[in-house]
C-alpha positions as CSV (number, residue, x, y, z in Angstrom):
1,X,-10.2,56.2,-9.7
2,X,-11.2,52.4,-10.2
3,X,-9.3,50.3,-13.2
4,X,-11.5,48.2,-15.3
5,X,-11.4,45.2,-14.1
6,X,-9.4,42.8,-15.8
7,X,-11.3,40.0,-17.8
8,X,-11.8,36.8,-16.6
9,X,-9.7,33.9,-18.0
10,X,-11.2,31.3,-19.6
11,X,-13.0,28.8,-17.9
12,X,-10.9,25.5,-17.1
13,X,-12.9,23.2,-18.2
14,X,-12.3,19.6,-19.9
15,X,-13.7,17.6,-22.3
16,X,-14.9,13.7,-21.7
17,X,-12.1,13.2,-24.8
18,X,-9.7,15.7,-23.0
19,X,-10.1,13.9,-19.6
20,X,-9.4,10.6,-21.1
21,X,-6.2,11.7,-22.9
22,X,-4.7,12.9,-19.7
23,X,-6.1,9.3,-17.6
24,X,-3.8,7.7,-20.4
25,X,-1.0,9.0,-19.2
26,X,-1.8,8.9,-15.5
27,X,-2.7,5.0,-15.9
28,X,0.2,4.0,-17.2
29,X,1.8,5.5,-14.2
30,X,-0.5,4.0,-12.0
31,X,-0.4,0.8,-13.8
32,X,4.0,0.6,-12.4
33,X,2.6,1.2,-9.0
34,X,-0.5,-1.4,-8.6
35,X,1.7,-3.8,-10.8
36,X,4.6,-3.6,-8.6
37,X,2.6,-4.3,-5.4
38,X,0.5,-7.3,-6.9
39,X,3.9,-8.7,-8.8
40,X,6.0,-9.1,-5.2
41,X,2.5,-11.0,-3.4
42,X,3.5,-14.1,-5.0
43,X,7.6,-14.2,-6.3
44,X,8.4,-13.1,-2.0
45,X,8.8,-16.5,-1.0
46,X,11.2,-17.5,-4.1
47,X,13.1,-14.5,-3.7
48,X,13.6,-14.3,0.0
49,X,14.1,-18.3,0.2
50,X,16.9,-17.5,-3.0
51,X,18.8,-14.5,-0.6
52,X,18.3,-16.9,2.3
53,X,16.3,-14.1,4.0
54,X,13.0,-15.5,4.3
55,X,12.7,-14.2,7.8
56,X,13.7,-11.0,6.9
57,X,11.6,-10.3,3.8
58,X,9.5,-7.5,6.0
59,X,13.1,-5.4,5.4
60,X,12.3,-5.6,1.8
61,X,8.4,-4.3,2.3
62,X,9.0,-2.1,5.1
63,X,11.9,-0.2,3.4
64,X,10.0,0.4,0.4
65,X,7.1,1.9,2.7
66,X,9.1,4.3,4.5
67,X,10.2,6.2,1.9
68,X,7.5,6.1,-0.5
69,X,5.7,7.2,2.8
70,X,7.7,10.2,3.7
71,X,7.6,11.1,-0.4
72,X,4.0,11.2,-0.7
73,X,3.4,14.7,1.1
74,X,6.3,16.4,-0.4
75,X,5.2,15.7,-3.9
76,X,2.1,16.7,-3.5
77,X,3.3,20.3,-1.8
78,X,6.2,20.5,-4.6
79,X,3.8,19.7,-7.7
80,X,1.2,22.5,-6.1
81,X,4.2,24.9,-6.6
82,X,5.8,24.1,-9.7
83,X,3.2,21.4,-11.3
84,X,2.2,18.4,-11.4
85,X,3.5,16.4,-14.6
86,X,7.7,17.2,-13.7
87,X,7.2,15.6,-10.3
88,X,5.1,12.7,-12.0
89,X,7.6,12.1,-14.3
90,X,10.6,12.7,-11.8
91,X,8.8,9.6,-9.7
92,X,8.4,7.7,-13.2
93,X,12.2,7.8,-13.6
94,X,13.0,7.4,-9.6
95,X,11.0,4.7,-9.8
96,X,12.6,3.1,-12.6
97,X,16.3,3.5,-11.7
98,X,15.0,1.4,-8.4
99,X,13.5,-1.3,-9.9
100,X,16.5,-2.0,-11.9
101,X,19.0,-1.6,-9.0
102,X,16.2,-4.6,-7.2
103,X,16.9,-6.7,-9.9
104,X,20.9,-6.8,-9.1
105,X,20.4,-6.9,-5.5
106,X,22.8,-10.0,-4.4
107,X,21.4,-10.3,-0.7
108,X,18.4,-9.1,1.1
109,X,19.9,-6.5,2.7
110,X,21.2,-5.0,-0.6
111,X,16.9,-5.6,-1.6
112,X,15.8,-4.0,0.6
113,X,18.2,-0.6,0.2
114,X,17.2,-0.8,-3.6
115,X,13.6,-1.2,-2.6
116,X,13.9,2.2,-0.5
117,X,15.0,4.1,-3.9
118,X,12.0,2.7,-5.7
119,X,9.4,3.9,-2.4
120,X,10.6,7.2,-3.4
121,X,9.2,7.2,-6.9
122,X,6.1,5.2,-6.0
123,X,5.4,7.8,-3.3
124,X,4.2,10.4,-5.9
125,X,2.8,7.8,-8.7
126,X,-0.5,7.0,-6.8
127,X,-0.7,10.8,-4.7
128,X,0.0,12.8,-7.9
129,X,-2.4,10.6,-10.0
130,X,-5.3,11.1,-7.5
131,X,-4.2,14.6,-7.2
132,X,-4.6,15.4,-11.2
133,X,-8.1,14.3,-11.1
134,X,-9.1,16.1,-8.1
135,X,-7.6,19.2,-10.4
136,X,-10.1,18.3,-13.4
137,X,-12.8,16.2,-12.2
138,X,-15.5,18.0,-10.4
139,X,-16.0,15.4,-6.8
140,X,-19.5,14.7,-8.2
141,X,-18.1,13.3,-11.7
142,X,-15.0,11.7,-10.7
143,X,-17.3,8.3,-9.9
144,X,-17.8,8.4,-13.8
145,X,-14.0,7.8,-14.0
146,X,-13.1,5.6,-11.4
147,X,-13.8,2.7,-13.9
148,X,-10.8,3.3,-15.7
149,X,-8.8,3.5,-12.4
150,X,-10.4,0.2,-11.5
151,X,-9.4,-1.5,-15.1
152,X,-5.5,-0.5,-14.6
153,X,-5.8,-2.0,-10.3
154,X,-7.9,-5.0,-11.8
155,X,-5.6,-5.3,-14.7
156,X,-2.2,-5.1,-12.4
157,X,-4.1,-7.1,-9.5
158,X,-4.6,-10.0,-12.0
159,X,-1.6,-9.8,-14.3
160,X,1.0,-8.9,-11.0
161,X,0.7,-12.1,-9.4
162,X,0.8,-14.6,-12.7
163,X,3.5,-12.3,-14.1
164,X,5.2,-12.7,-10.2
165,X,4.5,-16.9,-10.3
166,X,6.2,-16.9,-13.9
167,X,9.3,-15.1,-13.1
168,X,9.6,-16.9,-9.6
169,X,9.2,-20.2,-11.0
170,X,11.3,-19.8,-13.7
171,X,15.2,-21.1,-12.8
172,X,16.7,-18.7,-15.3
173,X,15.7,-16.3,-17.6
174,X,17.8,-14.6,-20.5
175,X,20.8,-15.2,-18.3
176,X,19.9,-14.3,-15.5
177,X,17.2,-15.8,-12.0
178,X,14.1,-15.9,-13.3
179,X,12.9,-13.8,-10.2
180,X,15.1,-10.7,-10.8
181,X,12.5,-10.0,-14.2
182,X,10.1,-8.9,-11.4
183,X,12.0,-5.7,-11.0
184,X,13.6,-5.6,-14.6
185,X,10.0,-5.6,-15.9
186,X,9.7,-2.4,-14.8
187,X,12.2,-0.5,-16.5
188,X,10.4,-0.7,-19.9
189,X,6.9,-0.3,-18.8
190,X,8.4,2.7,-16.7
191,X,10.0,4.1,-20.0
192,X,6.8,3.7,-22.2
193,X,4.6,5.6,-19.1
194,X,7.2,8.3,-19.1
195,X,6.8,8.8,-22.9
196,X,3.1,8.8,-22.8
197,X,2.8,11.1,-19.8
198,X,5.4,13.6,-21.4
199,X,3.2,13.7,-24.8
200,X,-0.3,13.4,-23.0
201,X,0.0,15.1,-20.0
202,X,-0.3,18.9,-20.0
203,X,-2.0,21.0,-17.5
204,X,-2.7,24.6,-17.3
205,X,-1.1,25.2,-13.7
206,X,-1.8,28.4,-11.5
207,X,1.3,28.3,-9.6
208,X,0.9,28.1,-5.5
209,X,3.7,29.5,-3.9
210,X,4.8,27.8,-0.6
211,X,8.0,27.5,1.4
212,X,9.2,23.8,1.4
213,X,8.5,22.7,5.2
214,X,12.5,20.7,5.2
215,X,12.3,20.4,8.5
216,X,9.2,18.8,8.6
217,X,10.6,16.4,6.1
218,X,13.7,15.9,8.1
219,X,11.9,15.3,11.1
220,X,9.7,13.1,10.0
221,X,12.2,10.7,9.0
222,X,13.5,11.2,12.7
223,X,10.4,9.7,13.7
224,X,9.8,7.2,11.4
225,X,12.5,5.3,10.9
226,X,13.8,4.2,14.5
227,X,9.9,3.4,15.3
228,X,9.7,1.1,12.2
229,X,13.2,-0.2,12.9
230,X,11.9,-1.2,16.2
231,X,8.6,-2.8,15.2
232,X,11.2,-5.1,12.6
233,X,13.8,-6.0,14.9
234,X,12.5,-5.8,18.5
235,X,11.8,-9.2,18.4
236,X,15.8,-10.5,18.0
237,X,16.6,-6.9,19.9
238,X,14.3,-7.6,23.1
239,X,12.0,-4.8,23.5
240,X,13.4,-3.6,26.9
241,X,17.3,-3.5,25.4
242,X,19.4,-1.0,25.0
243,X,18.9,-0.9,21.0
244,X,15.2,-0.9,21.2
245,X,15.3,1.6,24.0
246,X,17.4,3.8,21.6
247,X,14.7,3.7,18.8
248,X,12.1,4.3,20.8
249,X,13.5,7.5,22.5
250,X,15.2,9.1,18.9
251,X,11.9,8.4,17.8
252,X,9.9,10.4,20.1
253,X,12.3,12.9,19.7
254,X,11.6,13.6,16.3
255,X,7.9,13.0,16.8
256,X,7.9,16.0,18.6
257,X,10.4,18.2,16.7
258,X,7.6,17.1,13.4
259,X,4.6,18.8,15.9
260,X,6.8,22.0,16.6
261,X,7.7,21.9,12.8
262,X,4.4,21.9,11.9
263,X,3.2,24.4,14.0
264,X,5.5,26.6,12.6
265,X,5.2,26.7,9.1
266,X,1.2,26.7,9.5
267,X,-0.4,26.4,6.2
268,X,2.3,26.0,4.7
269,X,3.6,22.6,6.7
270,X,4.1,19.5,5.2
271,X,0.8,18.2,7.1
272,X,-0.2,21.2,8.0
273,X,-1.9,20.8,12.0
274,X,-5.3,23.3,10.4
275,X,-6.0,20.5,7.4
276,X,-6.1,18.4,10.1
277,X,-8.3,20.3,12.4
278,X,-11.2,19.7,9.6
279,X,-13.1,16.6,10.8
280,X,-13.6,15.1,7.1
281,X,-9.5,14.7,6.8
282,X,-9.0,13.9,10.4
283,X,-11.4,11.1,10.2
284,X,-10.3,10.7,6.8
285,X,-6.5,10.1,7.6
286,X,-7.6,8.3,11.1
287,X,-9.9,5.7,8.9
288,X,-6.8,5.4,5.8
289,X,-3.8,4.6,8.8
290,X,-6.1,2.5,10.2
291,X,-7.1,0.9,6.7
292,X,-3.5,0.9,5.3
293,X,-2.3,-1.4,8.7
294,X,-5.4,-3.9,8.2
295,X,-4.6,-4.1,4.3
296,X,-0.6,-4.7,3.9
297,X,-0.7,-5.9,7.6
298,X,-3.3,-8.6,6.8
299,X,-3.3,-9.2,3.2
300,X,0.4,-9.5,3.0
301,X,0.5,-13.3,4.7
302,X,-2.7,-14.7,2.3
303,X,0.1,-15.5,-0.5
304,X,2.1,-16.9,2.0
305,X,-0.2,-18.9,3.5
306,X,-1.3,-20.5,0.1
307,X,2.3,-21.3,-0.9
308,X,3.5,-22.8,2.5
309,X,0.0,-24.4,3.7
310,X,-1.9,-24.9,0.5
311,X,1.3,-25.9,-1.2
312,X,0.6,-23.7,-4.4
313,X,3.0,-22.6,-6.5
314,X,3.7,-18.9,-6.9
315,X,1.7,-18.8,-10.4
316,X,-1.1,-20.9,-8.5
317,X,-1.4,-18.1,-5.6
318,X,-1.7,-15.7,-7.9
319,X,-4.6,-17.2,-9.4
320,X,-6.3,-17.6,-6.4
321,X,-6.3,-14.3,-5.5
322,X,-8.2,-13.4,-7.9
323,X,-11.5,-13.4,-6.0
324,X,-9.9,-10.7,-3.9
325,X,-9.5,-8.4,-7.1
326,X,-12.9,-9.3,-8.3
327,X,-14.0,-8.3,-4.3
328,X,-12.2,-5.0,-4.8
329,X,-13.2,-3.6,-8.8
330,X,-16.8,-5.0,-7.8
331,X,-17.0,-2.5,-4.5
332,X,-15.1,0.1,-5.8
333,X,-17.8,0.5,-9.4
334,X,-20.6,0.2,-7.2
335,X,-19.7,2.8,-5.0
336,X,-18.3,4.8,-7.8
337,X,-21.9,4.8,-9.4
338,X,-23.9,5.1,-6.3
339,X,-21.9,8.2,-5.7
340,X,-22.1,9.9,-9.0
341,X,-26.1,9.5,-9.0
342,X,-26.9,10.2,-5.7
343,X,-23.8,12.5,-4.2
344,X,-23.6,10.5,-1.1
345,X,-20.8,8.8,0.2
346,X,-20.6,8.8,3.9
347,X,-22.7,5.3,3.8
348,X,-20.0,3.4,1.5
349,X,-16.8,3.7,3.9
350,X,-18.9,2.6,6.9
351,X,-20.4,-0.8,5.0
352,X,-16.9,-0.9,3.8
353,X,-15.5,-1.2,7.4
354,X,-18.2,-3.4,8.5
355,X,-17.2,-5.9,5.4
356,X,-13.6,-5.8,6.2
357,X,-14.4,-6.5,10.3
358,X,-16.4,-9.5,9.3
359,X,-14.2,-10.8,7.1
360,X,-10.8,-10.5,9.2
361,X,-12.5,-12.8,11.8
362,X,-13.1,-15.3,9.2
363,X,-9.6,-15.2,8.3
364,X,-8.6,-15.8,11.6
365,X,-10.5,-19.7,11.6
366,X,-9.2,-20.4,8.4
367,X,-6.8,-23.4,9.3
368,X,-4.4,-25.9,7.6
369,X,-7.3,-28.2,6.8
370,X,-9.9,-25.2,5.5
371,X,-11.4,-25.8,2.0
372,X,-9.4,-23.3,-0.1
373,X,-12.8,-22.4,-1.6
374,X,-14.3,-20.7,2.1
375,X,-11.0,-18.5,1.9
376,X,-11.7,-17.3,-1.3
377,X,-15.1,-16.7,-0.4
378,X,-13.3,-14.5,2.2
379,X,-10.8,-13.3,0.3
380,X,-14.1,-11.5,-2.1
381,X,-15.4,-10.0,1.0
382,X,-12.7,-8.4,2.0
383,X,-11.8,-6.9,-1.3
384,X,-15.8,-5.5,-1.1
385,X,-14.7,-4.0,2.2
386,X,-11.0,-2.4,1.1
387,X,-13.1,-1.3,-2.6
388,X,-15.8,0.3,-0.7
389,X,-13.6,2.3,1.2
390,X,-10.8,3.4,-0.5
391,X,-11.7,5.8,-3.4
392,X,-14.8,7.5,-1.5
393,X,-12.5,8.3,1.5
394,X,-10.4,10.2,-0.8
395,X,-13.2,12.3,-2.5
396,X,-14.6,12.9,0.8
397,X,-11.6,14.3,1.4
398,X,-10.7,16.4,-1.8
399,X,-14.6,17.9,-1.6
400,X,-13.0,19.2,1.9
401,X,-10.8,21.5,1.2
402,X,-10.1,24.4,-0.6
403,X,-8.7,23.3,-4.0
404,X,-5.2,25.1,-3.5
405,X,-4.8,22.1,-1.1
406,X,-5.6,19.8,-2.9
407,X,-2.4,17.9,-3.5
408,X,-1.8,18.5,0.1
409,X,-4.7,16.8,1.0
410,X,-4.6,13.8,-1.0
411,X,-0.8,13.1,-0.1
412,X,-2.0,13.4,3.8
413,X,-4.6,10.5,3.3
414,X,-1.8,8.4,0.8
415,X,0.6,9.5,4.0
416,X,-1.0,8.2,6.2
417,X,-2.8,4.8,4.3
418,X,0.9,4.2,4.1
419,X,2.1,5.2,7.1
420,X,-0.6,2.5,8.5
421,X,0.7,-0.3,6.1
422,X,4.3,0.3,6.9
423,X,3.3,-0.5,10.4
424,X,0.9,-2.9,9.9
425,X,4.0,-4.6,7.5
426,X,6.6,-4.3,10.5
427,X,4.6,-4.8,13.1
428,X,2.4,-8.1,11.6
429,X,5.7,-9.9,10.3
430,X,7.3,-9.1,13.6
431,X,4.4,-11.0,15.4
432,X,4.2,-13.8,13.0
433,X,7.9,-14.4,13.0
434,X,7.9,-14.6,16.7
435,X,5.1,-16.6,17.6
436,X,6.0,-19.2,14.9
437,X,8.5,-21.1,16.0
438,X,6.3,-22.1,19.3
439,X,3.6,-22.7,17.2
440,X,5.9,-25.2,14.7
441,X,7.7,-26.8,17.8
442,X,4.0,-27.6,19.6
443,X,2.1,-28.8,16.1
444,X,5.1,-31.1,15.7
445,X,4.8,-32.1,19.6
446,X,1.6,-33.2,19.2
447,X,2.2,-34.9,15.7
448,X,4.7,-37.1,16.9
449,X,2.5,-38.8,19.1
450,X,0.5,-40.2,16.5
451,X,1.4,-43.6,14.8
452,X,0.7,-42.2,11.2
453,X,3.8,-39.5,12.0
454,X,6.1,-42.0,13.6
455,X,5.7,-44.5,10.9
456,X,6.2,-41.9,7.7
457,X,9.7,-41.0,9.4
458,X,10.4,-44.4,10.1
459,X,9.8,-45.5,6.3
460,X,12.0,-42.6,5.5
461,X,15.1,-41.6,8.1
462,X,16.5,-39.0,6.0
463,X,13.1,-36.4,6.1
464,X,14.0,-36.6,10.3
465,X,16.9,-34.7,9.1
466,X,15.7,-32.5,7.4
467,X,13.1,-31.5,9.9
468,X,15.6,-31.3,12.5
469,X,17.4,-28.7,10.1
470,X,14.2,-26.7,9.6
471,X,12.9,-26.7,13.2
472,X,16.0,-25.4,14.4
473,X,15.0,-22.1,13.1
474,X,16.8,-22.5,9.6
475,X,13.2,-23.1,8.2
476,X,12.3,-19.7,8.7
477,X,14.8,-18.5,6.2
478,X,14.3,-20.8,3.7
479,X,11.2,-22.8,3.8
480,X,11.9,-24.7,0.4
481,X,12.6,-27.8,2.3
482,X,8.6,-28.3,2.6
483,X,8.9,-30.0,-1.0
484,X,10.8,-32.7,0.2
485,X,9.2,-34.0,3.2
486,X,5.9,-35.9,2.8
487,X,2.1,-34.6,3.4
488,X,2.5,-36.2,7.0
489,X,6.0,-35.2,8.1
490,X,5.7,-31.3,6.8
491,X,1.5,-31.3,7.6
492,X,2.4,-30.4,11.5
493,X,4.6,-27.1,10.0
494,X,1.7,-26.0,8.0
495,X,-0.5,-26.1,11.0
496,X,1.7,-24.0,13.4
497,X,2.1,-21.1,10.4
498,X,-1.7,-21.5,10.2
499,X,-2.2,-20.4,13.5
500,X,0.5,-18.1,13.5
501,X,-1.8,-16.9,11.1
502,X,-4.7,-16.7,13.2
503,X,-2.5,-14.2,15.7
504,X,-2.0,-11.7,12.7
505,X,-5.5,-11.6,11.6
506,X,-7.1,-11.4,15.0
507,X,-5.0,-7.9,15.9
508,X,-6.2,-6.9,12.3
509,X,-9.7,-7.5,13.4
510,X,-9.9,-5.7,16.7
511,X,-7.8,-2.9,14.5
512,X,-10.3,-2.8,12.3
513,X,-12.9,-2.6,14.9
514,X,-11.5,0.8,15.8
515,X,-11.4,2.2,11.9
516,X,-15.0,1.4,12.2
517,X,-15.9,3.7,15.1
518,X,-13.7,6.7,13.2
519,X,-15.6,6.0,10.4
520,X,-18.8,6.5,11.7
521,X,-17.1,10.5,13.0
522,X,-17.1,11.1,9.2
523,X,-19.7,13.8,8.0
524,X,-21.6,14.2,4.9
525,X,-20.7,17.6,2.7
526,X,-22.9,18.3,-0.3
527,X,-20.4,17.2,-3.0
528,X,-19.3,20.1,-5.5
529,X,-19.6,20.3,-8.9
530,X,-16.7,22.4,-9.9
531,X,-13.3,20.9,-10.4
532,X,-10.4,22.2,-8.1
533,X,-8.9,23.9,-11.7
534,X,-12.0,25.7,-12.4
535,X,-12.6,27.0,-8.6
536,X,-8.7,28.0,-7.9
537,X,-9.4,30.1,-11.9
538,X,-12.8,31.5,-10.4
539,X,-11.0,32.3,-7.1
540,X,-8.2,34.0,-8.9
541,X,-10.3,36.0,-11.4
542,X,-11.7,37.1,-8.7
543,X,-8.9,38.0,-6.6
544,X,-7.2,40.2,-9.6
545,X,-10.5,41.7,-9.4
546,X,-10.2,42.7,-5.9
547,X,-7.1,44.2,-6.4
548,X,-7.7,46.1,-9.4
549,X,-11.2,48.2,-7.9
């Protein structure tokens, strides 16, 4: 005898007013993240230079990657078991309790352990975010919404580096180094997001059961660390030494003990090997390492090149990046748009690419003596490229797979973007760092042949000593000691970081070379026009259904 079959739930479905209530609250989360990446771009200098750890700033960047890195996938298979908003507001909070630990730090070693603690909250603020709309945006309609997404990066991107110039600059504030407000800021922003999110944010969840793939997670960190540790230090290490040779061989050891975990726990893995057998997230993840490693590995020396060449303050370099926000919001609404009315997005991340190839090869000629307005001209292609590319590779993505995966799949592509940027951070810095101090010692070779160089240390003896001081490698931990030598005597030093420069950006280039050719793997699926709420109700109803006849 057949039961009646049960009746079906209501249809999950959102209102334009309802959907804007809940991107309040996932703004302001988002807004901590994007502010707290933009913020560091220009106060780096000041605060490495004040922990007399200029050369070891990528510590403080790499640290913060690796563990927001290895949090992004398991929030996004813990909030697809027990919701989204706890975890969201357990990053919040994790995230918080970092930034005010970064604002005692009293070396940069202590920085960059209290950066770690704040990588694990910002692991699930941008991955949970994206995840929440995938849940109540159908992929055809989430275009509509990226504007709003786009106001809080624009907003962050803008304020971040004048906010970062402010604190730097200032000697103290409230009794304490002006630079420490770049982490104290945080706290009450963070407490006013988590208030919002608490009141704003409620979801109906269908709870996905999974086992939690630990020693995935474990292993993972296995891997990751001794690689990146490597990439950092391999320089001062040697890369044939006993240390390096250590790193290397722990982490290939957990490389492979993350495969066997995988393979495993199946579906239920932290990346599970079957997502990435589908050739939309494989080229997806592929394009976002790739993309992560060209954006923090390549962006990441701009602000430091129009502090220590262009002689900006930290306030000025965070105006001039502006063009590279405006390069960014510009690509990332048009593609938003184009996507919405025509469903299409395979086109955007390939033009994408092709912007970003161009315009790391331009970077690479820009010089001491380049007009600061061609880099800016640069700086908006790029930011077409990165906005082009970012946001459709994730819906491409989320349209996919099924929509109980959906958190899993949007942490694998934020895994992996920042996977590649941890890399691209460890490994870039490590090659700038180390082709530097050639590049200083021969600018200054050449300079001192020149009667203008001889006669501007003659007229002053005691900038001889200070050069002596900063060429013998001291200048790479602190390199205020520019301010007080004249255009002449510090002009040779700007032109060996330039073309330490040109090294970085020319390994970004043929990097992005390759994310160009993946791209072009990636297919076009008709985008749907349910959201992954309604389809995992629809697929329940009809599940219960099932069962019940």
């Amino acid at each position: 005898m057949s039961h009646p079959a049960p009746s079906a739930p209501a249809p999950v479905e959102f209102t334009h007013r309802q959907i804007l209530t809940i991107l309040g609250g996932l703004m302001m989360g988002m807004f901590l993240a994007a502010l707290d990446q933009t913020i560091m771009a220009t106060a780096t200098r000041t605060i490495a230079d004040d922990l007399n750890g200029f050369n070891l700033q990528a510590w403080a960047t790499t640290a913060f990657l690796i563990t927001s890195t290895i949090a992004t996938p398991l929030y996004g298979k813990l909030s697809d078991i027990y919701g989204r908003r706890p975890f969201f507001l357990l990053a919040i909070g994790v995230f918080i309790v970092g930034s005010f630990l970064c604002g005692l730090a009293g070396d940069m070693w202590q920085l960059a352990g209290f950066r770690a603690i704040q990588g694990l909250g910002a692991g699930g603020l941008m991955s949970l975010a994206l995840a929440i709309i995938g849940d109540i945006v159908p992929p055809r309609e989430r275009a509509k919404y990226q504007g709003f997404f786009l106001a809080v990066f624009g907003t962050a991107s803008v304020l971040g580096p004048i906010l970062g110039g402010f604190f730097a600059g200032a000697d103290e504030l409230l009794g304490t180094a002006g630079w420490r407000w770049v982490f104290f800021i945080n706290v009450p922003i963070g407490l006013a997001a988590m208030a919002v999110v608490a009141k704003v944010l409620h979801l109906p969840h269908h709870r996905v059961d999974h086992r939690i793939d630990w020693p995935g997670a474990l292993t993972l960190v296995i891997a990751l660390v001794p690689l990146l540790t490597v990439a950092e230090q391999g320089r001062e290490w040697g890369w044939d030494s006993g240390r390096s040779i250590a790193c290397f061989v722990v982490g290939g050891i957990g490389l492979i003990g993350f495969v066997l975990a995988e393979r495993a726990y199946k579906d239920e893995a932290l990346l599970p090997l079957s997502l990435l057998g589908k050739r939309t997230v494989a080229v997806g993840v592929t394009a976002s390492t790739i993309l992560g490693m060209a954006m923090f590995g390549g962006l990441m020396t701009v602000p430091l090149y129009l502090q220590i060449v262009k002689g900006s303050t930290a306030t000025e370099a965070g105006l001039q990046m502006i063009p590279f926000v405006v390069g960014i919001m510009t690509g990332s609404i048009i593609s938003g748009q184009l996507i919405s009315r025509t469903g299409r997005y395979r086109i955007f991340p390939i033009v994408g690419s092709v912007f970003m190839v161009i315009a790391l090869f331009l970077f690479s000629l820009v010089g001491a003596d380049t007009p600061l307005w061609r880099t800016m001209l640069v700086m908006v292609l790029m930011g077409l490229g990165l906005g082009s590319n970012m946001q459709p590779m994730i819906t491409a993505v989320q349209n996919a797979v099924s929509p109980r995966q959906i958190g899993t799949a949007t942490g694998a592509v934020t895994f992996f973007r920042s996977m590649g940027g941890t890399l691209g951070t460890a490994v870039f810095l490590s090659v700038l760092f180390n082709v530097l101090p050639a590049n200083i010692e021969k600018a200054y070779g050449s300079a001192q042949q020149t009667p203008a160089f001889q006669q501007a240390l003659a007229a002053d003896p005691a900038q001889a000593e200070i050069l002596r001081t900063a060429t013998s490698g001291a200048g790479l931990s602190d390199t205020s000691f520019l301010s007080k030598l004249s255009d002449t005597v510090s002009h040779p030093f700007k032109v060996g970081f330039a073309d330490s420069v040109h090294v970085v950006y020319l390994i970004a280039f043929f990097i992005m070379i390759i994310g160009l050719i993946v791209v072009l793997f990636l297919p076009e699926i008709p985008l749907s026009q349910r959201s992954a709420q309604q389809a995992r109700a629809e697929a329940a109803h009809e599940e219960e259904t099932r069962k019940a006849q």
